[in-house]
N, C-alpha and C positions, 0 to 999 in steps of 0.2 A: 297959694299953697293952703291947703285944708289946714285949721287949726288940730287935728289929731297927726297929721303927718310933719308938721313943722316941731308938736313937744316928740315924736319918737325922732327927730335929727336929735334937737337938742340932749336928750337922754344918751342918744350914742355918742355924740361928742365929748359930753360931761364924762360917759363911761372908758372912754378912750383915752383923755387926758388923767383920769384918775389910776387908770390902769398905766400907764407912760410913768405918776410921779409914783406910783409906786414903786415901779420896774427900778428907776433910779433911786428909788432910797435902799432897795435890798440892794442894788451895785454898790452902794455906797456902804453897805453895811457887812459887804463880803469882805471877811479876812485875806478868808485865802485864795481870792480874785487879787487883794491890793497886794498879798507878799509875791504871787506869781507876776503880778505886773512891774513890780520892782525888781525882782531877779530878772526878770527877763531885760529891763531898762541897764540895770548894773551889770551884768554877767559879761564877763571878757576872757576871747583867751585868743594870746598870743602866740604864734608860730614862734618857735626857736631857730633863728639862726643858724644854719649849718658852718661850721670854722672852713676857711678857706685853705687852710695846713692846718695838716694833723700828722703824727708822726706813733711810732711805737719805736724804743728803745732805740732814738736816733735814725730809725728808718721810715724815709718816707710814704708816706700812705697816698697813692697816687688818685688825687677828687679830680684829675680831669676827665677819669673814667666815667662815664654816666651809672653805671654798676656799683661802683666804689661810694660811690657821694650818698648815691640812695640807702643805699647798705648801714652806711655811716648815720648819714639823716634819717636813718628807721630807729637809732640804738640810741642818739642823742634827744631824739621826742620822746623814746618809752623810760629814758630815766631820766628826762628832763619832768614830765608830769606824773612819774609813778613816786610820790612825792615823800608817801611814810618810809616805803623803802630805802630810797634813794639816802633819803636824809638820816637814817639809823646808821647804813653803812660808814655814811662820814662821821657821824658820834662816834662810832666805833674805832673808824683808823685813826682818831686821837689818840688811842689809847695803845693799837696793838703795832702802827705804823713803825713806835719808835724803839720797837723790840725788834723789827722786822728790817728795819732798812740797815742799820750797822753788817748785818749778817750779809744781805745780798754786796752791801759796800766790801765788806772783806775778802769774797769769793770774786770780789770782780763781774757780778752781775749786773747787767743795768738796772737803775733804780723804778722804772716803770713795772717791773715784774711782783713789784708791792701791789696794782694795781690788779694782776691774776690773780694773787691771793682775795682779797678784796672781790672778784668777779664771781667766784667760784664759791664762795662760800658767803657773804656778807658779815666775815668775820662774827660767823655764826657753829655752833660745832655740830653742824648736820649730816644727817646720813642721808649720799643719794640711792634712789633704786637699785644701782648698780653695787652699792655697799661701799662707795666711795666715803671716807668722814674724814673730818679734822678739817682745820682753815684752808691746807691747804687740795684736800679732795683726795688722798692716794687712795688705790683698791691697797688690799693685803700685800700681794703678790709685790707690787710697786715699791711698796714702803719697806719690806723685807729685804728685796734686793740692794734697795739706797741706805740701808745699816736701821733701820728703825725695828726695834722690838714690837711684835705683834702677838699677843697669846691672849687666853682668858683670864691673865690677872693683871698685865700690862696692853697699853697699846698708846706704844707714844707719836701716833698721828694727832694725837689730843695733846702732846706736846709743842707748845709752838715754835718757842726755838729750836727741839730738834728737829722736826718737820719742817722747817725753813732750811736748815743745813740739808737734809735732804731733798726738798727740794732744787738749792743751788747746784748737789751731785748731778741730777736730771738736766737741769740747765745747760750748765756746762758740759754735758755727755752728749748732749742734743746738738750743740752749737758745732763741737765737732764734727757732725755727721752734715749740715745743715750750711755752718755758715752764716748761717742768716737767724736773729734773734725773735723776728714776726713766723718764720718756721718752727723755730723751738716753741713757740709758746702755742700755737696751733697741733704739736703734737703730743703736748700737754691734755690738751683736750681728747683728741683723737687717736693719739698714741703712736709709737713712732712707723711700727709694722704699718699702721693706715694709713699713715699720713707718705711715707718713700713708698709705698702700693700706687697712693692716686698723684704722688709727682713724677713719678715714672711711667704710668700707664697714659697722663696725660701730657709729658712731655712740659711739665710746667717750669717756671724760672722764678716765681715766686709764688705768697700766698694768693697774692690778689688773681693770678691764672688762673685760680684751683676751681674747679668745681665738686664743693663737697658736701655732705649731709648739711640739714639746716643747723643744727646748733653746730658744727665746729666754725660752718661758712659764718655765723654771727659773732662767734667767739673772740675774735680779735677789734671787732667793729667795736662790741661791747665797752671791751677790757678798753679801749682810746676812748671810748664817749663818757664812761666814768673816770679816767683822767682829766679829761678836758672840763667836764662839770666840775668835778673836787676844784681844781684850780682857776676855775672863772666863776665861784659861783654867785655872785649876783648877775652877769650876763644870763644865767639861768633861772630869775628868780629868785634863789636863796639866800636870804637874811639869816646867817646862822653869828650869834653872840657868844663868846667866851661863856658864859654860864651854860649855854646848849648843848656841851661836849662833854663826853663820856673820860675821864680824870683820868692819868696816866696813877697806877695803887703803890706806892712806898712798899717794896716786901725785900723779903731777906730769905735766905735757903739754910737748910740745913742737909748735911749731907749722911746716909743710911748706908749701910755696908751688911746690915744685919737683916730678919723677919720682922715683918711687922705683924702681930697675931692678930691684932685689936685696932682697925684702925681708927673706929669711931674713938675710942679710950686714949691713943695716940696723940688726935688731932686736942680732946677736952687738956692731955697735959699741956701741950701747946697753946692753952687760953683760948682755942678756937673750936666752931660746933663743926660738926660732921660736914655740914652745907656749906658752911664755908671754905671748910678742906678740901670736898671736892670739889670746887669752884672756882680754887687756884693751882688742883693737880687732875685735870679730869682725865688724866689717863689711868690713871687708876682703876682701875675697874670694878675691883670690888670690896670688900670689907677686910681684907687681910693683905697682907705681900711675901709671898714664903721667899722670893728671890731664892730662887734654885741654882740661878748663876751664879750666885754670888759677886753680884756685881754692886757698884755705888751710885744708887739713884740720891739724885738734887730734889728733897721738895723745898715748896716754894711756899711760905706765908705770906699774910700781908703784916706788917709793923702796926706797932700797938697805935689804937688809934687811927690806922689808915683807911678803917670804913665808913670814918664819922660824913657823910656829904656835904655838912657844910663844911669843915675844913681842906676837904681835899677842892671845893668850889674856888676858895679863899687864892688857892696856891696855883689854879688850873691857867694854863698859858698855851693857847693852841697856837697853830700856825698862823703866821702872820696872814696870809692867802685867806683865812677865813675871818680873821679879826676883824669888824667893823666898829666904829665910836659912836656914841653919841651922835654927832652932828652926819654920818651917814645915814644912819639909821632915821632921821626926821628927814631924810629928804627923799623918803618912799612918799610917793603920793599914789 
């Protein structure tokens, strides 16, 4: 080989391997090549389980249906991994659960109908599209009929006790017609004129027959998949600790038979600000109460001292169902 063509091998080799340990010092020197390479090495996710029984207010939910199961296992994955949500709800029914359950217990409701409160609203006091509000979702029309005051200066769908009493009126009115408790709670959603329209038109015998729009068809899949998480939740991931949960508030009532002209001035005699007034009476609506009925509304403060968080941390005892210790909790790996 010519001495000129044996140094240009040697020159491209030399330029090859030097261009090679470069190549690998910038790989080495890439961040966000090594955090991508590690997420992608660590990165897991698990399939949830689908329950093999599942039930709604003691009535069985039939999974041998293929229709049924998927339905279910569609409702169980999207609140199994919609994870802020999920997990707010249940901070939350620490808190409104045990205002909620004695009510349905008195009227002889089943106790899973805590869990359509809960669905419907995420114990949140929102307004749907349809002008639905309060925990438990009435339109005007609805809440009027079941005894609930609805005007411009009340509207006790923001009441939660009473809006749970009315709610049980619906329950029980529904059951009547129904029979069947996974029907009442589907014509909750739906309403009862739609809901005896499409089990008569289609000649159904239950919910699970029905073929209905998509949210009422999800409605009841939902309301059980958020049962089933609340109460198995590390089967679903969930590590929730006694300090996680949203404090049940020490309050007291005082009872009004008169106008209130002022309410912000109202609320300061009472040691408490505006926001916080309306925060334990948000039916309220607005800055005065003429009560024209003349009727005797309950509000409701909280007791001195009951907004301190660490205190109420101190005293907070959730349900056993979500309590985990010490020695569970080190045994996540």
């Amino acid at each position: 080989m010519k001495p000129v063509l044996k140094y240009s091998v040697l020159v491209l080799a030399i330029l090859v391997i030097a261009a090679l340990l470069v190549f690998a010092v910038l790989e080495q020197k890439n961040p966000a090549k090594d955090y991508r390479d590690v997420a992608q090495r660590s990165y897991r996710i698990f399939i949830p389980e689908c329950p093999a029984k599942a039930d709604f207010a003691g009535e069985k939910m039939p999974l041998e249906l293929i229709y049924v199961k998927e339905s279910f296992d569609r409702e169980i994955m999207i609140n199994t991994f919609m994870h802020a949500s999920t997990i707010l709800m249940f901070k939350r029914a620490n808190r409104w659960f045990p205002l909620i359950e004695p009510i349905l217990k008195k009227h002889k409701v089943p106790d899973d109908f805590k869990f359509l409160a809960l669905a419907e609203s995420n114990f949140y006091n929102a307004v749907s599209p349809s002008k639905a509000e309060g925990f438990w979702q009435f339109l005007k029309a609805t809440a009027v009929h079941y005894g609930l005051e609805v005007n411009d200066d009340v509207d006790e769908r923001y009441n939660v006790a009473k809006s749970t009493e009315a709610a049980c009126k619906y329950f029980l009115e529904a059951y009547e017609k129904y029979g069947n408790w996974t029907l009442v709670a589907a014509s909750f959603n739906r309403g009862q004129e739609g809901l005896s329209e499409a089990v008569d038109n289609q000649k159904a015998k239950s919910f699970y027959e029905l073929y209905l729009n998509d949210e009422t068809s999800r409605y009841i899949y939902r309301i059980v998949a958020l049962k089933e998480i609340y109460n198995r939740p590390v089967k679903y991931g969930l590590y929730l600790r006694a300090s996680d949960f949203y404090p049940v508030i020490p309050t007291y009532t005082i009872e009004v038979d008169s106008p209130i002209h002022d309410i912000p001035a109202f609320a300061l005699r009472n040691k408490v600000s505006y926001r916080v007034f309306r925060d334990f009476n948000p039916w309220l609506r607005k800055y005065t109460l003429p009560n024209k009925l003349k009727k005797t509304y309950e509000i409701i403060l909280p007791k001195e001292g009951a907004l301190n968080s660490e205190l109420l941390q101190k005293s907070l005892v959730p349900s056993e169902t979500y309590f985990h210790d010490t020695l569970k909790i080190n045994e996540i790996h």
